[in-house]
C-alpha positions as CSV (number, residue, x, y, z in Angstrom):
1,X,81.3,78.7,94.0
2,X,84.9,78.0,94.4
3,X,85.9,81.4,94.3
4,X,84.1,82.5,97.2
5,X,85.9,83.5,100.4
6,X,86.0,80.7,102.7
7,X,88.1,79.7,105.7
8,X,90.4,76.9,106.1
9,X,91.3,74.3,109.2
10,X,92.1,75.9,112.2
11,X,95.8,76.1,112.5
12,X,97.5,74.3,115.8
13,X,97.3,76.7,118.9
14,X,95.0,78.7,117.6
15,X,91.7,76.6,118.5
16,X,88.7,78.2,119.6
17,X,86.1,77.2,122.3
18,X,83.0,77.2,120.4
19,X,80.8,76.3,122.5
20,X,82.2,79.5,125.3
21,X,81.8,81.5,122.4
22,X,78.2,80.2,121.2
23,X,76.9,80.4,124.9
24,X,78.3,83.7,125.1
25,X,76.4,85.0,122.2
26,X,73.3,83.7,123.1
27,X,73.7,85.4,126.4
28,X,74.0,88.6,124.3
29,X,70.8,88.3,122.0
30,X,72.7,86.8,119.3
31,X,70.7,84.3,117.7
32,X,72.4,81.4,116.9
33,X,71.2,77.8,116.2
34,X,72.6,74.2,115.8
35,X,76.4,73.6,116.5
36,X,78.9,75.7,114.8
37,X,81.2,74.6,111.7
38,X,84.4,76.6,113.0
39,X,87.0,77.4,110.0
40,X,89.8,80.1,110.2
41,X,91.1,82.5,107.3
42,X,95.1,82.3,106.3
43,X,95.4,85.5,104.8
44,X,96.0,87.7,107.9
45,X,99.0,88.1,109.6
46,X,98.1,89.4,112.9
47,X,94.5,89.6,114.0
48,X,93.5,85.7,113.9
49,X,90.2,85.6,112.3
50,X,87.3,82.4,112.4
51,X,84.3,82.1,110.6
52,X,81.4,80.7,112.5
53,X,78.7,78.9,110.4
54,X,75.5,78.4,112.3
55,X,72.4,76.8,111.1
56,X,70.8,80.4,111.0
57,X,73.9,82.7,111.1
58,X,77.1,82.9,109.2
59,X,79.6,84.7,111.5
60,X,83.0,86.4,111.7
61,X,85.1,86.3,115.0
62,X,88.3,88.8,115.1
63,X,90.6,88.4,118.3
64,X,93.9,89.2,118.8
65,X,96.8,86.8,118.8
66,X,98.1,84.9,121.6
67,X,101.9,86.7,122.6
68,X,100.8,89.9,121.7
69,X,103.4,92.5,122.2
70,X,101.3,95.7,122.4
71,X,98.0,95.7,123.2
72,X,96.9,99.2,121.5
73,X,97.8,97.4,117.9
74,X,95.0,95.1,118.7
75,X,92.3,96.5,120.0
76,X,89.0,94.6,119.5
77,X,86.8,97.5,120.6
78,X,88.2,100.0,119.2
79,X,87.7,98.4,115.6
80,X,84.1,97.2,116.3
81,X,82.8,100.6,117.4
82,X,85.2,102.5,114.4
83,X,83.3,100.0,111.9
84,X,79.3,100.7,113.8
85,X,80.4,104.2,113.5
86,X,81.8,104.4,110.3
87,X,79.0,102.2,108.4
88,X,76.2,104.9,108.1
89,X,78.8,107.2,105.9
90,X,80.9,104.2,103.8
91,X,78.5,101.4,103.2
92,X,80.6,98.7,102.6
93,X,81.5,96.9,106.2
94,X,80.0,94.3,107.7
95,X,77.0,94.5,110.1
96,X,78.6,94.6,113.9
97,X,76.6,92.4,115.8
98,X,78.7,92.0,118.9
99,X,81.9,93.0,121.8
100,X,83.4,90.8,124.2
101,X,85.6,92.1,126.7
102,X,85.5,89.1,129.9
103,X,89.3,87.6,128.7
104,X,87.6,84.5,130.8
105,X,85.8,83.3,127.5
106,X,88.4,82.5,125.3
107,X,91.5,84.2,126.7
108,X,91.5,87.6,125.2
109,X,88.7,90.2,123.8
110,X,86.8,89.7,120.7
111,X,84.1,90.9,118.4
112,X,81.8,89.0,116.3
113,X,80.0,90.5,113.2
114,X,78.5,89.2,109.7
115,X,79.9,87.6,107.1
116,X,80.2,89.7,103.5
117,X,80.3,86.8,101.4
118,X,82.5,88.0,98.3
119,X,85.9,87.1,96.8
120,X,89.0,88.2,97.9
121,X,91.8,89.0,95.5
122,X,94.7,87.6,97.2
123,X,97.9,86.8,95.7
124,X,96.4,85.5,92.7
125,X,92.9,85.8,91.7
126,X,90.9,83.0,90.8
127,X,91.3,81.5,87.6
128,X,87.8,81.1,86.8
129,X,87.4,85.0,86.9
130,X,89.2,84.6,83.3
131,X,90.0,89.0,83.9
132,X,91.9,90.4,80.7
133,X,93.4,93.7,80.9
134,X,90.4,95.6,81.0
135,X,88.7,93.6,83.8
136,X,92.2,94.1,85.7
137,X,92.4,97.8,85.2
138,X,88.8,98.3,86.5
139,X,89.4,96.2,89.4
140,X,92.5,98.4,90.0
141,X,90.7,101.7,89.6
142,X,87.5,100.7,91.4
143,X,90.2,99.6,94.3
144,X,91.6,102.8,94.2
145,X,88.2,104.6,94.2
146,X,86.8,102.9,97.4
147,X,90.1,104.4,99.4
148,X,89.2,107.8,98.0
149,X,85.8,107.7,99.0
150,X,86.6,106.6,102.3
151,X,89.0,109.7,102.2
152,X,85.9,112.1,101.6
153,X,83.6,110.9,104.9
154,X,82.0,113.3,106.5
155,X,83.6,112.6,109.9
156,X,82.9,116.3,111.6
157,X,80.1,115.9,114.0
158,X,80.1,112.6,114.0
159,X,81.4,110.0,117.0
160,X,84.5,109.5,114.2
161,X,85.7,112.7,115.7
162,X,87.2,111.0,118.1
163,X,89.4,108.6,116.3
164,X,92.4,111.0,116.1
165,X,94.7,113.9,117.7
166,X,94.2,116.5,115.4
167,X,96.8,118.3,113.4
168,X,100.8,116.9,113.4
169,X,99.6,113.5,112.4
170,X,103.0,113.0,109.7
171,X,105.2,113.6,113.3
172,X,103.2,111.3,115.7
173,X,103.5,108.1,112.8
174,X,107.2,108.7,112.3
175,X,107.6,109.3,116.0
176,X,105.7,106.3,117.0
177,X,106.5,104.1,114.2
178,X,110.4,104.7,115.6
179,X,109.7,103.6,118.5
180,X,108.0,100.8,118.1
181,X,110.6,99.3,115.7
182,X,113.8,99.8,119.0
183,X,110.9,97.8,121.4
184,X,110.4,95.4,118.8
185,X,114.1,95.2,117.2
186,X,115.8,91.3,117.2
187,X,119.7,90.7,116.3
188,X,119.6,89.4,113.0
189,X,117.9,92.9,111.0
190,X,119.5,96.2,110.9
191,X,118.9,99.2,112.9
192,X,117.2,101.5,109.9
193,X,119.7,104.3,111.2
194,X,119.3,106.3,107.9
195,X,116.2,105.6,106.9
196,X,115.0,106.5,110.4
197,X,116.9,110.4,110.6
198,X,115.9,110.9,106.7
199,X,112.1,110.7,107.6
200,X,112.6,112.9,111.0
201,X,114.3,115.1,108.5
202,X,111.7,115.3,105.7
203,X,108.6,115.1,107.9
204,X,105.7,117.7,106.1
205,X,102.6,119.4,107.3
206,X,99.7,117.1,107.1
207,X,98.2,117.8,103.6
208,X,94.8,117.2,105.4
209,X,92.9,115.4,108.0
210,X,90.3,112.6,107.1
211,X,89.1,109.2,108.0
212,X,91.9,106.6,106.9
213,X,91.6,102.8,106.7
214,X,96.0,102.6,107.7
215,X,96.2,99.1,106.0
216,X,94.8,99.1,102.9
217,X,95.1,96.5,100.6
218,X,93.7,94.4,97.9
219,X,93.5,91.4,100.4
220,X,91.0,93.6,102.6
221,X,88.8,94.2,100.4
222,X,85.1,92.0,98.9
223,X,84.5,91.8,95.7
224,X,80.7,90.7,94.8
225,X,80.8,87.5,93.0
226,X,77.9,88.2,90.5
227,X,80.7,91.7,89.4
228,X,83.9,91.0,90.4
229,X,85.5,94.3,89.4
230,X,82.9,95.1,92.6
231,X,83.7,96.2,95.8
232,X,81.2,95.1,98.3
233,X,83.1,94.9,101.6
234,X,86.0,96.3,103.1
235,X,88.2,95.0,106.6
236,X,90.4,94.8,108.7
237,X,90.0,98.5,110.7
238,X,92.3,97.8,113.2
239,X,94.6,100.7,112.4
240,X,92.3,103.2,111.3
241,X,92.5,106.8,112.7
242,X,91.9,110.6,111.7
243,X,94.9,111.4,109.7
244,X,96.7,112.7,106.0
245,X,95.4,110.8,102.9
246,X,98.6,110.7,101.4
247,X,100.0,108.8,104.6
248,X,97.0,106.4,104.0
249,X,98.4,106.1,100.5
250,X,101.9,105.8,100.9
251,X,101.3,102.9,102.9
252,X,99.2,100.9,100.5
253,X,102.1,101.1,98.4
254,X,104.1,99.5,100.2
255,X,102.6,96.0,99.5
256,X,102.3,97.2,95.7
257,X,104.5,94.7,93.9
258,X,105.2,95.5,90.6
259,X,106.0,93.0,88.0
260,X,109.5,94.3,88.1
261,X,110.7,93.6,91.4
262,X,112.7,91.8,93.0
263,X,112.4,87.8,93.6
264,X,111.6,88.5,97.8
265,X,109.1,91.0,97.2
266,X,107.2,88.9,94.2
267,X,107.4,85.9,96.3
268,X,106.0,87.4,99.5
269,X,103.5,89.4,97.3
270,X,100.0,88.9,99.1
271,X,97.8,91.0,96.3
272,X,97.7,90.8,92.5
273,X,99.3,94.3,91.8
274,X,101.5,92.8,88.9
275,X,99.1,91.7,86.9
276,X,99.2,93.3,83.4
277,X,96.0,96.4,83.6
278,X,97.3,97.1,86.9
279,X,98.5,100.6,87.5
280,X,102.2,100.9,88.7
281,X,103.4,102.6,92.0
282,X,104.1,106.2,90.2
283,X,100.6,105.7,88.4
284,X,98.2,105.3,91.4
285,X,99.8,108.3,93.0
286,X,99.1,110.6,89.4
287,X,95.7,109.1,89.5
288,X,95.1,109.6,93.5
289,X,96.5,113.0,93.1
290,X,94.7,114.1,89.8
291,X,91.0,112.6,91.2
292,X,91.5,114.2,94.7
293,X,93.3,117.2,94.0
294,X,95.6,116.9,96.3
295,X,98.8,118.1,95.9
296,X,102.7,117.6,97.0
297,X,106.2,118.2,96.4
298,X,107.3,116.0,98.9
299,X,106.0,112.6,97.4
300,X,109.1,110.6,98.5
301,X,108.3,110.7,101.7
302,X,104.9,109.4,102.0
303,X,106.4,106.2,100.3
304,X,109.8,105.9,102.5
305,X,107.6,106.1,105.2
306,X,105.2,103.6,104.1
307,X,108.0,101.0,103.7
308,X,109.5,101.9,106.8
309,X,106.1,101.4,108.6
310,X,105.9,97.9,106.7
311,X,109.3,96.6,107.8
312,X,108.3,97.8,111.4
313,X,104.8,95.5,111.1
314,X,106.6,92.7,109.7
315,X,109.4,93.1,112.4
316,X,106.6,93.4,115.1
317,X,105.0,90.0,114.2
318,X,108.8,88.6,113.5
319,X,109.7,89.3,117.5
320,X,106.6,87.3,118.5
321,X,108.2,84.6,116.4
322,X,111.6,85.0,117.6
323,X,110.9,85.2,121.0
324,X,108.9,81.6,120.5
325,X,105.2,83.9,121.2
326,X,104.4,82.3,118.0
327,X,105.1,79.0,115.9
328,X,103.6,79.9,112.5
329,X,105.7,79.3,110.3
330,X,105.0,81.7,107.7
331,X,106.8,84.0,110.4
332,X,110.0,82.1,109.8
333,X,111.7,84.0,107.3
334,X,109.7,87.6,107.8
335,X,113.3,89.0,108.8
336,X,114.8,88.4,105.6
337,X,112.0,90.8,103.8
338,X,112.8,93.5,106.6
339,X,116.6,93.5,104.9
340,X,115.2,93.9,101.4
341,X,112.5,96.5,102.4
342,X,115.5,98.4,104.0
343,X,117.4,98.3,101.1
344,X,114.1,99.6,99.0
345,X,114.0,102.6,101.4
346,X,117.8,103.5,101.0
347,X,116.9,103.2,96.9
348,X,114.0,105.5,97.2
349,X,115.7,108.4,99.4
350,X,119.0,107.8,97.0
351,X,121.5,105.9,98.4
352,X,122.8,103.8,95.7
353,X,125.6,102.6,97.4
354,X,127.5,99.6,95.6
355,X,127.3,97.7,99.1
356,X,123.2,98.1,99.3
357,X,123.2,96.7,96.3
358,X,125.3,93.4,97.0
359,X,123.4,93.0,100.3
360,X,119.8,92.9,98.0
361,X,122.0,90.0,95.9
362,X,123.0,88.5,99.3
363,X,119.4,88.2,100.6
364,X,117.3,87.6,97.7
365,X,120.6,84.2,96.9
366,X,119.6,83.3,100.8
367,X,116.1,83.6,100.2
368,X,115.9,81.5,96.8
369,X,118.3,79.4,98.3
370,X,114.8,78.7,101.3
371,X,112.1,78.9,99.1
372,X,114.1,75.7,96.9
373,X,114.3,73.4,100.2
């Protein structure tokens, strides 16, 4: 089916050594037969990801890219064992089949585990799906009920104990996520100065501790191709930690681009959040809030904070690019969105300065003005 998952041509400097990587796993009591068809998936940013399909086997290989800044935001074993632990309580990640730590097979750490197949709903979902409204809305809410459940895992007890710090987790993410963004800072994107005081000013008490996925979007998730309003799968657990819920959601929204906004967020969108039957921003958090009943009076936050931890990611991979680490060019233009997530932040803690609002003009001209060459 064309609307299956599938990976694309391996992009330049990012080849891998098959036949390391095959001998490895047959070292390691992976079967595997015949020679590998080696594709790679787009749709990630920062882990570079491969599929692997054997005569007998069809693979997934996760490493970390080549000019990584900080190791600790792409650890390989720390998301295979989170996944082999966290499978027996949330049913819906792949099988973990194996952990490579010798950097002498392909120049870094990597895991290898199954392959879910499943479609993905990326930017725009596959014609052929023909959703209405109502198929839209139950792929929204269905999306939206796979985070809560992951919210409710029993982790006490359990080797998922060990994922976090404990309480004070709403102080460590601003703390760290401030920091991170001075290491990572280039000349040409602005220093976040008020954003940056207004969250160490506004930081609450955790609402809660619980298992959180940290990147959670439409573009990590399986749908099952026989009922596509299905999840079947859910990836990319790089980030995910013990921590507050409403930290887990504030970030998803983040990427949530409505139909309303502006032309740089709707044309970096990488999930079909504007669709008509999807919920807006303001409705996922009633919903969240209503089905969990969790409660807050400081919602604001959790969403400042979840574009300011955006803008730091994006600024993270745009260093790499800057500094020449990388030469994908889908990195090119990452600093412009870090102006217009900036200004998004200032409109959500209430600066509606005249300025801010000639600067989103500014960017979003200069960004038309590249998309048109």
């Amino acid at each position: 089916m064309s609307i299956i998952d599938v990976g694309g041509q391996v992009r330049e400097g990012e080849e891998l050594d098959i036949q390391a990587v095959t001998k490895w796993l047959l070292e390691n009591d992976v079967d595997v037969q015949g020679q590998a068809e080696v594709t790679q998936y787009s749709g990630g940013a920062s882990n570079w990801t491969y599929r692997l399909k054997y005569d007998n086997a069809d693979l997934i290989l996760r490493r970390p890219p080549k000019g990584t800044k900080a190791k600790s935001a792409h650890d390989m074993a720390r998301e295979f064992k989170v996944q082999k632990a966290l499978v027996p309580y949330y049913p819906v990640l792949p099988e973990m089949l194996a952990l490579c730590q010798d950097e002498s097979i392909i120049g870094s750490d990597f895991y290898v585990m199954r392959r879910i197949e499943g479609i993905i709903p990326r930017a725009k979902l596959p014609p052929e799906l023909q959703f209405g409204e109502l198929e839209v809305r139950e792929l929204c809410t269905n999306v939206i009920d796979k985070l809560i459940e992951l919210h409710q895992v029993p982790y006490l007890g359990t080797d998922l104990e060990q994922l976090g710090k404990g309480d004070g987790y709403c102080r460590r993410q601003v703390e760290g996520w401030d920091s991170r963004f001075d290491k990572a800072h280039t000349i040409n994107v602005p220093s976040y100065k008020y954003v940056r005081k207004w969250l160490q000013e506004h930081i609450p008490e955790d609402s809660k501790t619980c298992v959180i996925h940290n990147d959670w979007r439409f573009d990590n998730v399986i749908l099952d191709p026989k009922n596509p309003t299905q999840v079947i799968g859910v990836l990319d657990w790089e980030m995910a930690t013990l921590g507050d819920p409403l930290m887990d959601l504030g970030s998803a929204l983040a990427y949530w681009v409505e139909d309303t906004d502006n032309q740089i967020f709707k044309s970096t969108r990488r999930q079909p959040t504007h669709l008509k039957g999807m919920f807006k921003r303001k409705e996922v958090v009633e919903y969240y809030l209503n089905k969990t009943g969790l409660e807050t009076s400081n919602w604001t936050f959790y969403e400042v904070f979840g574009v300011f931890r955006l803008a730091v990611i994006a600024q993270q991979i745009y260093y790499r690019y800057y500094h020449k680490q990388t030469t994908n060019p889908a990195f090119k233009d990452f600093w412009i969105v870090i102006h217009a997530l900036h200004i998004r932040a200032l409109k959500l803690i209430g600066i509606q300065k005249i300025e801010a609002n000639d600067l989103a003009q500014k960017y979003i001209a200069k960004f038309k003005e590249m998309m048109s060459k």
